[in-house]
C-alpha positions as CSV (number, residue, x, y, z in Angstrom):
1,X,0.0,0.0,0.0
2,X,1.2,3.6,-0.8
3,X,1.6,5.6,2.0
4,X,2.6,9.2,2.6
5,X,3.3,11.8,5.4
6,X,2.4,14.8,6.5
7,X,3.5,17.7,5.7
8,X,2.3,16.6,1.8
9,X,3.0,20.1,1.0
10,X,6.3,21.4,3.4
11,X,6.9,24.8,2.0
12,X,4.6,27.9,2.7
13,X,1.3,27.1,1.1
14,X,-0.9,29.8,3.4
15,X,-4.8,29.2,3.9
16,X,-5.0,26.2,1.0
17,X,-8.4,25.6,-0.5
18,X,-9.0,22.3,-2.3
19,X,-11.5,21.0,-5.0
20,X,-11.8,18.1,-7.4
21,X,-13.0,17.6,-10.8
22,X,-13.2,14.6,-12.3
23,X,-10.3,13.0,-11.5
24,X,-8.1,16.4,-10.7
25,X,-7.3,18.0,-7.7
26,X,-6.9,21.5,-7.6
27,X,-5.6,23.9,-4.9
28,X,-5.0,27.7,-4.1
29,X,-3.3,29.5,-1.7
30,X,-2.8,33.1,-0.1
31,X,0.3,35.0,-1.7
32,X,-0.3,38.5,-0.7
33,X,1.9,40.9,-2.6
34,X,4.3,38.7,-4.0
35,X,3.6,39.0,-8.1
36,X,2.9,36.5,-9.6
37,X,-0.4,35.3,-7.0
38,X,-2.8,32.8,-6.6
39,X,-0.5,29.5,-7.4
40,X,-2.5,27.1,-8.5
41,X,-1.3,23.0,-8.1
42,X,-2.6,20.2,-9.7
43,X,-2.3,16.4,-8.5
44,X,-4.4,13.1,-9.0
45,X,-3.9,11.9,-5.4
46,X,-4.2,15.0,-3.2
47,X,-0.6,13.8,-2.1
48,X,1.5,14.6,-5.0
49,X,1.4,18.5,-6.6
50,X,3.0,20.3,-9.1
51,X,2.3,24.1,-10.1
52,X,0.4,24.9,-13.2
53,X,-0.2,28.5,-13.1
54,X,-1.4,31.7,-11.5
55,X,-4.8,33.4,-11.7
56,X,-3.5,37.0,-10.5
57,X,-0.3,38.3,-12.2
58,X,-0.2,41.9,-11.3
59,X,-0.6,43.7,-7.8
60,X,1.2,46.4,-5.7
61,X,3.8,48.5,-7.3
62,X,5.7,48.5,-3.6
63,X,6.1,46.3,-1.1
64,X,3.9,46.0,1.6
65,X,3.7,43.3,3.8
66,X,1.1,41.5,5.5
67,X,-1.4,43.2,2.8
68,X,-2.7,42.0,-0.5
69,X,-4.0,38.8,-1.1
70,X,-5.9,36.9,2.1
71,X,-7.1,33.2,2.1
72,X,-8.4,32.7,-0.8
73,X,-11.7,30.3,-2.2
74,X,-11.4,27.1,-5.0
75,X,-14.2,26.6,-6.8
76,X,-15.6,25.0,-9.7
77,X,-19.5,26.0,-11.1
78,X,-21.2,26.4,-14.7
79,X,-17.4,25.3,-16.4
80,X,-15.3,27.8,-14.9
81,X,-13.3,27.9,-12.0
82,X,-13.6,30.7,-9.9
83,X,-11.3,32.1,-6.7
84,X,-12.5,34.5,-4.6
85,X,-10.3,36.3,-2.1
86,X,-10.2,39.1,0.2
87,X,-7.9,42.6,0.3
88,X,-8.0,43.9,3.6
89,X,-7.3,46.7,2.2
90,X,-9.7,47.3,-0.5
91,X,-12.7,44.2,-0.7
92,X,-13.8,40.8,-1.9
93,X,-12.3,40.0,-5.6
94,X,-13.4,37.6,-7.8
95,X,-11.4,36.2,-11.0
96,X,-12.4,33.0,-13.0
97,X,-11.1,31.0,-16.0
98,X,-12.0,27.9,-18.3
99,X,-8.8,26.6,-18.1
100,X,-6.7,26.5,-14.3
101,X,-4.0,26.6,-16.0
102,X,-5.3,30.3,-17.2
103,X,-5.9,32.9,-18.8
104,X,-8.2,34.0,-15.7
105,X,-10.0,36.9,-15.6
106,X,-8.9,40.5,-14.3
107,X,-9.9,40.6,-10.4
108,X,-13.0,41.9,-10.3
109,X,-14.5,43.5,-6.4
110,X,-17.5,41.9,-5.8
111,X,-18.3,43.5,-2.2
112,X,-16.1,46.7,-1.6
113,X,-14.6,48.0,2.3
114,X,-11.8,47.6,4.3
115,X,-11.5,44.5,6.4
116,X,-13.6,42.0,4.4
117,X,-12.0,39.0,4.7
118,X,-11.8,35.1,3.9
119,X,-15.0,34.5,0.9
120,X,-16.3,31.7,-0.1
121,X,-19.2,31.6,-2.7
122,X,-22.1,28.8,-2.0
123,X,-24.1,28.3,-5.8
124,X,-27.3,25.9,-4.0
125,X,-29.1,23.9,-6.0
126,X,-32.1,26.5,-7.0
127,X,-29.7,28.6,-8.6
128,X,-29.6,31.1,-5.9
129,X,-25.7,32.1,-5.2
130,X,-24.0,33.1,-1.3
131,X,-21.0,34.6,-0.1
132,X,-19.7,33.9,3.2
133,X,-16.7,36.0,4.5
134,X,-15.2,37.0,7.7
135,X,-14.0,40.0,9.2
136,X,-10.3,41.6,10.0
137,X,-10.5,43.8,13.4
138,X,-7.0,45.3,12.1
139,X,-9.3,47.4,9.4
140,X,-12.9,46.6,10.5
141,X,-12.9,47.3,14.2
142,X,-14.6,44.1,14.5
143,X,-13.9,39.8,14.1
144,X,-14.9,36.7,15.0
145,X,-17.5,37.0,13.3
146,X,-18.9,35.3,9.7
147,X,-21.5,37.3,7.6
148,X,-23.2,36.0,4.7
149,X,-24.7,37.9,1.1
150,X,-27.4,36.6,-1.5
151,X,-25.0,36.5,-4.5
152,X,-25.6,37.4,-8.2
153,X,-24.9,34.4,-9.6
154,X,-22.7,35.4,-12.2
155,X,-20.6,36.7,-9.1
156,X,-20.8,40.3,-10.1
157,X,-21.9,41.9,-6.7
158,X,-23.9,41.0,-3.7
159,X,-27.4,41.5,-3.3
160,X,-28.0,42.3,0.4
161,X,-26.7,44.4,3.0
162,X,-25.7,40.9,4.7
163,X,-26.9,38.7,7.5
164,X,-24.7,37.7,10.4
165,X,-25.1,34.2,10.5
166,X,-22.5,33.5,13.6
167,X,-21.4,35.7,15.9
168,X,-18.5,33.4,17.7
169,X,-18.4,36.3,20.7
170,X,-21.8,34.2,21.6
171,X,-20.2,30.9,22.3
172,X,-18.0,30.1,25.0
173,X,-13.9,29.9,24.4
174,X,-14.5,31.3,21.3
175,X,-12.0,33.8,19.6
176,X,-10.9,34.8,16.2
177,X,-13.2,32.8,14.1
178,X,-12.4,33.0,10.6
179,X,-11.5,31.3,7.3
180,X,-14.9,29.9,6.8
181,X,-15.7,27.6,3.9
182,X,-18.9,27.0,2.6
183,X,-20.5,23.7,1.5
184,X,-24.1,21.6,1.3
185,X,-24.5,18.0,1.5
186,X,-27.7,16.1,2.1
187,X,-29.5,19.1,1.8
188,X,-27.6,20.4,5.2
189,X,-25.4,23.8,4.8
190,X,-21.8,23.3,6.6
191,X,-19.3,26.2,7.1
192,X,-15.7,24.9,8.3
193,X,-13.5,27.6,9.8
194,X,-10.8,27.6,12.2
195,X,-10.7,29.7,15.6
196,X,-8.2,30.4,18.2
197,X,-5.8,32.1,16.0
198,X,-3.2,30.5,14.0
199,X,-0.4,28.9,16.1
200,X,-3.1,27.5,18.6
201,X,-6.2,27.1,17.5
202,X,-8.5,24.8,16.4
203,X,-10.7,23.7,13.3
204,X,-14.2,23.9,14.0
205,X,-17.3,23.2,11.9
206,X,-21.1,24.4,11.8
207,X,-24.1,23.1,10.1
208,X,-27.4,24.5,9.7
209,X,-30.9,23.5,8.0
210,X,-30.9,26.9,6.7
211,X,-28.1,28.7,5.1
212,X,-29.2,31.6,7.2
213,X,-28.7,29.3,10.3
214,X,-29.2,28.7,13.2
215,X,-25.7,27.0,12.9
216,X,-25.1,24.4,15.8
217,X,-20.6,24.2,15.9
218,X,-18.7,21.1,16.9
219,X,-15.0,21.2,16.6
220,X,-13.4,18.3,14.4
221,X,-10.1,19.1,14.7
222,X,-7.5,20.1,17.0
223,X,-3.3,19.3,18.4
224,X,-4.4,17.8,21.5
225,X,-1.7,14.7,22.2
226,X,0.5,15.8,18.8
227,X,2.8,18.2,17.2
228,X,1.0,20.2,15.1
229,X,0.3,23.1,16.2
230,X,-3.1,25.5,14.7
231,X,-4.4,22.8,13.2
232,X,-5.8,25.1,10.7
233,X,-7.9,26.4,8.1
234,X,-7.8,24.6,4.5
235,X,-10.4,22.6,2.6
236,X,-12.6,19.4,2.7
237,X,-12.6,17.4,-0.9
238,X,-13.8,13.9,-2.0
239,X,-12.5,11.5,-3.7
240,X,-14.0,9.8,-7.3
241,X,-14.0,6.4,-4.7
242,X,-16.7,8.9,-2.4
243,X,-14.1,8.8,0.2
244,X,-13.4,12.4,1.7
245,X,-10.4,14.1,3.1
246,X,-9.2,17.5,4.9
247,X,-6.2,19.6,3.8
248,X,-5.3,22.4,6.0
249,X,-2.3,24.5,7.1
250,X,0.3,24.4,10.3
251,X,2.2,27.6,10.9
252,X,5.7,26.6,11.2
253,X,7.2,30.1,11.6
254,X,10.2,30.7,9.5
255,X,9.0,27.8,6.8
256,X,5.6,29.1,7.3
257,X,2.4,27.2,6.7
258,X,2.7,23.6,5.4
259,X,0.0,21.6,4.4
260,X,-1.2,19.0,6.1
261,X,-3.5,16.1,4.7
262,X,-6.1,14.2,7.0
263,X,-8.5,11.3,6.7
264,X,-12.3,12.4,7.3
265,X,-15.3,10.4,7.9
266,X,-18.8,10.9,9.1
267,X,-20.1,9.9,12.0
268,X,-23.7,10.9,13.5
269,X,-24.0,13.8,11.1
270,X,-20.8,15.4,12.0
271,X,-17.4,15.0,10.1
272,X,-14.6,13.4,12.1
273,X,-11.1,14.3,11.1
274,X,-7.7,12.9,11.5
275,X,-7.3,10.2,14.3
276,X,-10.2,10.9,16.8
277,X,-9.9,14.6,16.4
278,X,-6.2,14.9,16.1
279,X,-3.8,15.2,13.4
280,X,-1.9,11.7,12.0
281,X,1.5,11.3,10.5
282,X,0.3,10.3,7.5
283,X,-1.3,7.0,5.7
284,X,-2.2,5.5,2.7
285,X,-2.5,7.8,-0.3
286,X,-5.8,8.4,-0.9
287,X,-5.9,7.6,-4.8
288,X,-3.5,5.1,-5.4
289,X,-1.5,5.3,-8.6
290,X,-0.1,8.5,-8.7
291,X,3.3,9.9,-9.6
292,X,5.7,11.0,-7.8
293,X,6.2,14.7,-7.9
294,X,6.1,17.9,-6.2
295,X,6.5,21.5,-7.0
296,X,9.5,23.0,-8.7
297,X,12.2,24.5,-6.3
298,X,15.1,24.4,-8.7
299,X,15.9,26.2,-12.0
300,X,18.1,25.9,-15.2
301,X,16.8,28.9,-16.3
302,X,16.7,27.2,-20.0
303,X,13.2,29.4,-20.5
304,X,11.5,30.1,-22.1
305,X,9.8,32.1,-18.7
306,X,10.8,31.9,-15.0
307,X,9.7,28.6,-12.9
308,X,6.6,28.8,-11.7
309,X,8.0,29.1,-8.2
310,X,9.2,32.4,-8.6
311,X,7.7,35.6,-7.7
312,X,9.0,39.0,-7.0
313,X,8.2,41.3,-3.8
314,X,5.8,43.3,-5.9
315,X,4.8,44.2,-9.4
316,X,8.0,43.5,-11.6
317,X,9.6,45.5,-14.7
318,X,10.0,43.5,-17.4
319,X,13.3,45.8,-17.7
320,X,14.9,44.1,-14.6
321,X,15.6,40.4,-15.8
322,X,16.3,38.1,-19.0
323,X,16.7,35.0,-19.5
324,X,19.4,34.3,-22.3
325,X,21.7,30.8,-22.5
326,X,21.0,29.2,-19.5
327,X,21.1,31.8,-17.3
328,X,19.1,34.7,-15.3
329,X,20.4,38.3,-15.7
330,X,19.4,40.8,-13.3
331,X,19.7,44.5,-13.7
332,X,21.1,46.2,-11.2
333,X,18.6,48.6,-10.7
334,X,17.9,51.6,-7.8
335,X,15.3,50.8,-4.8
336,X,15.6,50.6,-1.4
337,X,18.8,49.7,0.5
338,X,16.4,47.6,2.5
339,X,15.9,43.5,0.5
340,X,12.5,43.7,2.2
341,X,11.3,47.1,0.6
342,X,12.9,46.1,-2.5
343,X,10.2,44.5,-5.4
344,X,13.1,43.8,-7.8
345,X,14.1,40.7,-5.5
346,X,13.0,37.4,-7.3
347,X,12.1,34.9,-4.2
348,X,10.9,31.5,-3.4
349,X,9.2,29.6,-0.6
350,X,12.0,28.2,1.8
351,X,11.7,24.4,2.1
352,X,10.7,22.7,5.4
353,X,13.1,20.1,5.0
354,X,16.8,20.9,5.2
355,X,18.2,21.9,2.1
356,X,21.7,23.2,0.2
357,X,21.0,26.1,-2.2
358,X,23.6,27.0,-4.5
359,X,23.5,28.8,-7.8
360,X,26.5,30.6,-9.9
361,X,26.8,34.1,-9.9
362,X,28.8,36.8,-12.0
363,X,28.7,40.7,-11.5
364,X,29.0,43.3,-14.8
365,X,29.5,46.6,-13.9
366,X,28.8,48.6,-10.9
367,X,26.2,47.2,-8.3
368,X,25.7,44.5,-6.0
369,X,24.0,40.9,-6.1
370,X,23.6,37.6,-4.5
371,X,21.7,34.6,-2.8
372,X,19.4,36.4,-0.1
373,X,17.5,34.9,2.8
374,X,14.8,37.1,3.8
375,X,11.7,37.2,5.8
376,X,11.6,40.1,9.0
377,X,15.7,39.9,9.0
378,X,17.6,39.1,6.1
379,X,21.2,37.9,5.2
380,X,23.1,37.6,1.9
381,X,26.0,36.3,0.4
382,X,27.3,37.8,-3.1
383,X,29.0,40.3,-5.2
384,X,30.0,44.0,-4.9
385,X,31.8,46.1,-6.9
386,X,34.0,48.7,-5.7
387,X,36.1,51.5,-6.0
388,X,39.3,48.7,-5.5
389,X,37.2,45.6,-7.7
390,X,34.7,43.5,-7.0
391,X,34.8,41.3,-3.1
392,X,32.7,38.7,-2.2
393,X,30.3,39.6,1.0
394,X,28.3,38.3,3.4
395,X,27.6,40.1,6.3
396,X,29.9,41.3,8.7
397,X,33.0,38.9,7.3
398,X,35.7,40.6,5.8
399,X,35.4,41.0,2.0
400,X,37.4,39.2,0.1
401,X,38.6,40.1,-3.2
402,X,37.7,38.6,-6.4
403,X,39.0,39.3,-10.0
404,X,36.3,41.5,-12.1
405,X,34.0,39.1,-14.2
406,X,35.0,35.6,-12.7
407,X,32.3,33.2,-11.8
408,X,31.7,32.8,-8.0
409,X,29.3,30.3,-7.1
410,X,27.2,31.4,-3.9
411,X,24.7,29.5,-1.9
412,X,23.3,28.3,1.4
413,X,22.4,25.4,3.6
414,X,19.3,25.5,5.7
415,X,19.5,23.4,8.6
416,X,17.3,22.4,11.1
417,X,15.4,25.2,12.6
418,X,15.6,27.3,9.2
419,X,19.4,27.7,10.6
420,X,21.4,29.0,7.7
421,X,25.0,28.5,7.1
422,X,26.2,30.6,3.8
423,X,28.3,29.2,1.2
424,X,30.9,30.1,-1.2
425,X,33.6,29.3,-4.0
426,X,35.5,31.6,-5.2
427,X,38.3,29.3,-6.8
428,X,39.5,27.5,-3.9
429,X,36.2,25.0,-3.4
430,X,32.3,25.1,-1.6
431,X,33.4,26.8,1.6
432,X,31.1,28.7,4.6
433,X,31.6,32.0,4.5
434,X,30.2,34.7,7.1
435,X,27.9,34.3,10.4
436,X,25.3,31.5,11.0
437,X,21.7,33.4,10.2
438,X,18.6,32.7,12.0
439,X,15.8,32.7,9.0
440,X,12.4,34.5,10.7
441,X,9.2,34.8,9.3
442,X,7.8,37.8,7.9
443,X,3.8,38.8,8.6
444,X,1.5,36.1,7.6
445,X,4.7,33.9,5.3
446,X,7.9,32.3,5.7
447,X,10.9,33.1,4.9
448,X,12.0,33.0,1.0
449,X,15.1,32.4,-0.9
450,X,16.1,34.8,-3.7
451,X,18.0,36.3,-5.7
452,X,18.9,40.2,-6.2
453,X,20.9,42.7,-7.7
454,X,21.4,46.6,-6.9
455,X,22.7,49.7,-8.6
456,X,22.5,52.7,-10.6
457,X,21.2,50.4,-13.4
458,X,24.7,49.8,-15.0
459,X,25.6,46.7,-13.7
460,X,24.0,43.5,-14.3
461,X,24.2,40.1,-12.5
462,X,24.4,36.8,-14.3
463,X,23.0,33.7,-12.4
464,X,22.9,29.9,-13.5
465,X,21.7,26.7,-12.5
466,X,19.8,27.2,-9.5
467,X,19.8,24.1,-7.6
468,X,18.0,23.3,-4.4
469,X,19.2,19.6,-2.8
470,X,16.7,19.0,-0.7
471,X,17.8,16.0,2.3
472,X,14.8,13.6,3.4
């Protein structure tokens, strides 16, 4: 029998949402500001994904963390697949497509106002539509609450002023209810959502007779005895067998929130998830059959676009990077002094297994470049040209000089407890270089590894083979 363990996806996958059709499972997750957004996986065993496309490809033109795109909504209806997701900042968008793999529509606001979080459309079987979303106090004033809107159908605005359907200040222990995802089965109306905040909390569910309510909760889903942490929000999907299964996410801090997959049965009218109510280790595969795979971390830059992985901090220039021969040149182009207010740096999801990054690295011109580690703190290890000729750097070690235009290969290995030792070779072999760096987190994702380069625009850095050895 196949078997797997959990994490299935270990690499920051925020507030996943799940569906099937036919025999394909797709999946979403929160990205923020990062540009591309909205990755969306494919696999045909809920176990093993690879990444197929984005539905957003434009968004902020700085950096701004912690805003953008929240928690996003997978689902399929009248041959299109539609995501809905909240801005904090600005309302509840929509976009939709024929194809996951894209193009998808331009985001479209379906509700307007600040602190609308966490939607999820409902389209019931007399052709009326819903949409269920939370609130964030940080703009609203107000949470743990869920609130729910009659729907055009086509998804174009909402009908109502809204009806609060559960007001979680009303039942005991009860905080920070949120994430709520809406189904029917059996002619019952189910919201799951998660409560008790992130790092502790708990996945609850409600059903109802009426989509209006009143909604009785249970909770289906919490650490107790294990090591998960949360567990929390994500996504309930069946499988073409009519078995049915729970993905949802763990915050692991600096690798940020993996993806966790659990059995799920019903029992009484309620669903029972995991092992009792608690998270397993893993267990058989749930479609047996598949192929092994999982999404892209490294990169020969062969083209004819970047991986899929790949995003930048913000909306990119098309004037800041090529890709020509097998490699990735970056301009060296004016921003911030800061990595983290800088869009122009080209990032990807740490993994949550240790891991040796290494990728070759030339410098033209003035500027500076190199392998960065960033989430609230940062660390690098690269390039600079000088006054004297280029040196190799890495935080407070001494520079050491390197001829102009020879080929240094950089990189780093990521320990246990997102731990990072740098690496360099310069001539003279793979060598650590610089400081141990604690990766951290930044608000609401992990930590990423990048690549940069900085200047007045008349330098330009040459990277090749990016390579990520992951050890299991």
């Amino acid at each position: 029998m196949t078997t797997y363990r959990n994490p299935v996806l270990n690499a920051d996958w925020s507030d996943p949402d799940v569906i099937r059709v036919g025999a394909d499972f797709y999946l979403t997750a929160s990205t923020f500001t990062k540009v591309p957004g909205l990755p969306i996986l494919h696999s045909r065993d809920l176990v093993n994904w690879t990444i197929i496309g984005h539905a957003v490809t434009s968004g902020y033109d700085d950096v701004r963390p912690g805003c953008g795109v929240w928690a996003p909504s997978l689902r399929h209806h009248d041959g299109r697949f539609w995501i809905f997701y909240g801005d904090p900042d600005v309302g509840i968008h929509v976009v939709s497509a024929e194809d996951p793999r894209g193009p998808w529509t331009a985001p479209h606001v379906v509700k307007p106002g600040a602190g609308l979080i966490d939607p999820c459309p409902l389209w019931d079987d007399d052709g009326q539509a819903y949409l269920v979303h939370a609130w964030a106090k940080s703009r609203a004033g107000v949470n743990n609450r869920l609130t729910l809107h009659r729907m055009s159908p086509d998804a174009r605005e909402v009908l109502d002023e809204g009806t609060l359907i559960i007001d979680a200040d009303l039942l005991p222990g009860y905080r920070t209810l949120e994430g709520p995802k809406l189904y029917k089965r059996d002619g019952t109306y189910w919201i799951f959502a998660p409560a008790g905040g992130v790092e502790q909390g708990w996945q609850s569910v409600f059903r109802a007779h009426s989509i209006f309510g009143p909604y009785e909760d249970r909770i289906v889903l919490e650490q107790g005895g294990t090591d998960v942490n949360g567990p929390h929000q994500g996504g309930w999907v069946d499988t073409p067998s009519g078995e049915h299964w729970f993905m949802h996410f763990q915050d692991r801090g600096a690798y940020g929130r993996v993806v966790h997959l659990q059995p799920m049965a019903w029992e009484d009218g309620w669903p029972v998830m995991g092992a009792d109510g608690e998270p397993v280790p893993g267990g058989r595969v749930p479609v047996p059959g598949g192929t092994p795979a999982e999404p892209a971390t490294s990169d020969d830059f062969a083209g004819p676009g970047l991986g899929l992985q790949w995003s930048w901090q913000a909306n990119p220039d098309p004037a800041w990077w090529e890709l020509r021969d097998g490699t990735l040149r970056l301009a060296c182009v004016p921003g911030p002094e800061d990595l983290r207010e800088r869009p122009s740096v080209l990032g990807q999801r740490l993994p949550g297994d240790p891991c040796t990054v290494t990728t070759g690295l030339t410098l033209d011109g003035e500027g500076r470049a190199g392998l960065v580690v960033l989430g609230f703190t940062y660390a690098y290890v690269g390039l600079e040209r000088t006054a004297g000729g280029t040196v190799l750097v890495c935080g407070d070690m001494e520079p050491v000089p390197v001829k102009d235009g020879t080929r240094v290969t950089v990189g780093a290995r990521i320990g246990e407890g997102a731990l990072v030792t740098f690496l360099a070779d310069a001539g003279d072999g793979l060598r650590e270089v610089g400081a141990p760096f604690q990766a951290t987190q930044s608000r609401w994702v992990g930590a990423v590894v990048g690549l940069f380069a900085a200047g007045d625009g008349a330098g330009q850095a040459v990277f090749d083979a990016f390579t990520v050895d992951i050890e299991r």
